[in-house]
C-alpha positions in Angstrom: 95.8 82.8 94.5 92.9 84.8 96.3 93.6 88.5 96.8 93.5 89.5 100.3 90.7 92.3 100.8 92.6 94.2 103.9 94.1 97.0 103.5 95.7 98.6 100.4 96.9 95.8 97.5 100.9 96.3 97.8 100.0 95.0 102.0 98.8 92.0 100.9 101.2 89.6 101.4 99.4 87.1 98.6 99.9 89.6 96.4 103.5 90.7 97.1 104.3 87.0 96.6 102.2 86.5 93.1 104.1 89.8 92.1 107.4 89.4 92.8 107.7 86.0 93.8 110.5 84.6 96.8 113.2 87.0 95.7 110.7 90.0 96.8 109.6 88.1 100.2 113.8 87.7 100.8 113.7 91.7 100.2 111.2 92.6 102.4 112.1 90.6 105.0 115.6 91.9 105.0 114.6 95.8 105.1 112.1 94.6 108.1 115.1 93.4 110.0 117.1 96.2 110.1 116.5 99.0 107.5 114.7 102.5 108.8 112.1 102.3 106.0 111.1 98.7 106.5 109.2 99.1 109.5 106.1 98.9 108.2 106.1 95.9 105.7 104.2 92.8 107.2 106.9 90.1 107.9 104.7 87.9 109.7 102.0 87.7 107.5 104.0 87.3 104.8 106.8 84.3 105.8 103.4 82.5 107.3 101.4 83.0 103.6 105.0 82.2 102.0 104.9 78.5 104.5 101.3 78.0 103.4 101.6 78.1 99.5 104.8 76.1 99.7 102.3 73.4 101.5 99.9 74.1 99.0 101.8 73.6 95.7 101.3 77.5 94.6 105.4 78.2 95.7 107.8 76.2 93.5 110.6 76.7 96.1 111.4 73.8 98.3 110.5 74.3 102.1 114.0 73.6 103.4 115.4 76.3 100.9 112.9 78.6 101.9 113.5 78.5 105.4 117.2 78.7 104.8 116.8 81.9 102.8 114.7 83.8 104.8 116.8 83.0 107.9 120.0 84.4 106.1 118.2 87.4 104.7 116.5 88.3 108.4 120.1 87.6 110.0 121.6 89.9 107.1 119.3 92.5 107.8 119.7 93.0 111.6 123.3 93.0 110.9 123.2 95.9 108.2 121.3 97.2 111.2 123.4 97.1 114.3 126.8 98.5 111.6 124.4 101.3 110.7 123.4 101.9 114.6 127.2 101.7 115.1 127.8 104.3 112.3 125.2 106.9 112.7 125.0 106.8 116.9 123.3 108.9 119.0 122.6 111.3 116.3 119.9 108.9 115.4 118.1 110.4 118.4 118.0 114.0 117.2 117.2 112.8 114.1 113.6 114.7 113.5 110.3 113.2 113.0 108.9 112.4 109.0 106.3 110.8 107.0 108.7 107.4 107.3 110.4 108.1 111.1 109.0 109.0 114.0 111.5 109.3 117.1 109.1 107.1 119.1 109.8 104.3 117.4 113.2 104.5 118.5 112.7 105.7 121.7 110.1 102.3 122.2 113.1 100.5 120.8 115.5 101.9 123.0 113.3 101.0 126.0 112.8 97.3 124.8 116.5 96.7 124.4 117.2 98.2 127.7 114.6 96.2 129.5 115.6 92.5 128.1 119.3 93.3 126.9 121.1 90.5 124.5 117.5 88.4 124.5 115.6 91.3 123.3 117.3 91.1 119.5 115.4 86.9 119.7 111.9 88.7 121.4 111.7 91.6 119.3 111.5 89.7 116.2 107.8 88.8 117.4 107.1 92.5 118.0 105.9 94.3 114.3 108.1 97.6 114.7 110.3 96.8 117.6 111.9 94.1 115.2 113.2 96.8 113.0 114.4 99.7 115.2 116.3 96.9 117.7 119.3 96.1 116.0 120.1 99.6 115.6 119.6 100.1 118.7 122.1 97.4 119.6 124.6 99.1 117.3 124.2 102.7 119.0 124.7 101.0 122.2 127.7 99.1 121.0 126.5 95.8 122.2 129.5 93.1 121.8 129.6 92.4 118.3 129.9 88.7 119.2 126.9 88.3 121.3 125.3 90.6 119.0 125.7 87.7 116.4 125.1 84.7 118.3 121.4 86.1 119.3 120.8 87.5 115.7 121.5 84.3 114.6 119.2 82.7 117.0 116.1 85.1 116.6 116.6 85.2 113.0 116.4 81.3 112.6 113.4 81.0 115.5 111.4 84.1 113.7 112.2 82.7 109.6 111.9 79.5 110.4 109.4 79.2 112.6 106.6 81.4 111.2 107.4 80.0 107.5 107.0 76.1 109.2 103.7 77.4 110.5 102.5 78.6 107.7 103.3 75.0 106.3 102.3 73.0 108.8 98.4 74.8 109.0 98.9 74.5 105.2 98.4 71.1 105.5 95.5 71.3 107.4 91.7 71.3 105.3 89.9 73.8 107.2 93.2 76.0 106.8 92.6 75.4 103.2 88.8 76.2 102.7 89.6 79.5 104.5 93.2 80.3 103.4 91.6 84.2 103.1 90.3 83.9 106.7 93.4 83.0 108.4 95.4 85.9 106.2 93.4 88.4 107.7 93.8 87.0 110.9 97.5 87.0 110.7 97.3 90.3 109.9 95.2 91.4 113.0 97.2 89.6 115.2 100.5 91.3 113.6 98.8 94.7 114.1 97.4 93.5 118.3 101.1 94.5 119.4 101.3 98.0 117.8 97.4 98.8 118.9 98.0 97.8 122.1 101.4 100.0 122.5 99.5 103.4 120.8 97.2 103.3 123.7 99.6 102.6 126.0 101.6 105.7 124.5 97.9 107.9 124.9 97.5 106.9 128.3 100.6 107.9 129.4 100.9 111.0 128.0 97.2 111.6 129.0 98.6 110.8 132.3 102.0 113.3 132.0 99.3 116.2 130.6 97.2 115.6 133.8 99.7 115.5 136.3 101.3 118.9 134.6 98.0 120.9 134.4 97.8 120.2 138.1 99.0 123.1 140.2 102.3 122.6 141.8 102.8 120.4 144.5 99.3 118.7 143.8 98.4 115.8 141.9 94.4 115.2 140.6 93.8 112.4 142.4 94.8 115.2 145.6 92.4 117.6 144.2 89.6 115.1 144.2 90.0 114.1 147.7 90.5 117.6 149.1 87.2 118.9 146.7 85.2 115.8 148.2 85.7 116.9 151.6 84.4 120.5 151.3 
């Protein structure tokens, strides 16, 4: 296996897989789904680079197994998450910022699930971060536990399944193997477009929410220009 050069070694997903082989990828991917300090583990990359050495005879597991497995631990993991939402509550909202938690996260969560309802626990498996905190957001709601399952069950199944089978389907592929290092890093990337793309987001808003409250009362900037530019 080729090492991935991005980022520190323990990210890589080849290497988390050489290391500690499909009962460490089963791990991972159930502490993404659900658990507080899985956040920040790269799912994606990983079940895609998992798909891909299936294809390319460095994975003894069978394909169907694989896919199987990784559904059940993703599915397991959102639903450790919702009990725990369901258990901790609205405390997890005062809960204060660490090296491993940062409200925000929840707070983005919280924001995601109330913006797509039921659906968002299939969408937020595609979002790095959102993935994580959703479920327990569900639980701290109290979403019905029953349509809590049924879209678990679904997201689960379309994020395992469907990232591993792409990873084995571009496995099969020649130019995917002549640049199996290439396309890691690109999974990568594109797993880390979504968070980018939210941190500015969060910068320009709050830039925004600074401007609009350094402005003197009753006055927004954009007043202040127009008013200046007609002295």
């Amino acid at each position: 296996m080729t090492t991935l050069a991005l980022g520190p070694s323990w990210m890589d997903p080849d290497y988390l897989i050489s290391t500690f082989g499909v009962a460490g990828l089963l791990v991972i991917v159930f502490a993404e789904s659900g658990l507080l300090i899985g956040f920040f583990l790269p799912g994606d990359s990983l079940l895609f680079t998992s798909g891909l050495l299936v294809t390319t005879g460095k994975l003894g597991t069978p394909l169907w197994l694989l896919c199987v497995l990784v559904a059940v631990a993703a599915i397991a993991g959102d639903q450790v998450g919702y009990l725990f939402g369901r258990k901790v509550g609205p405390s997890l909202f005062r809960r204060p910022d660490s090296k491993l938690f940062k409200q925000e996260n929840v707070e983005k969560a919280h924001d995601f699930f109330e913006k797509y309802g039921p659906k968002s626990l299939v969408l937020a498996r595609f979002v790095p971060i959102v993935r994580t905190f959703t479920p327990i957001i569900a639980g701290v709601s109290r979403m019905n536990y029953r349509s809590f399952v049924i879209f678990n069950v679904i997201g689960g199944t379309l994020w395992g399944v469907g990232v591993t089978l792409l990873g084995a389907g571009l496995g099969k592929i020649a130019f995917v193997n002549a640049h199996i290092e290439l396309i890691l890093v690109g999974i990568v990337l594109v797993s880390v477009v979504p968070i980018a793309i939210e941190y500015l987001r969060s910068r320009g808003k709050a830039a925004r929410e600074d401007a609009a409250g350094d402005a003197p009362e009753g006055r927004t900037p954009g007043t202040q220009r127009r008013r200046h530019a007609k002295r």
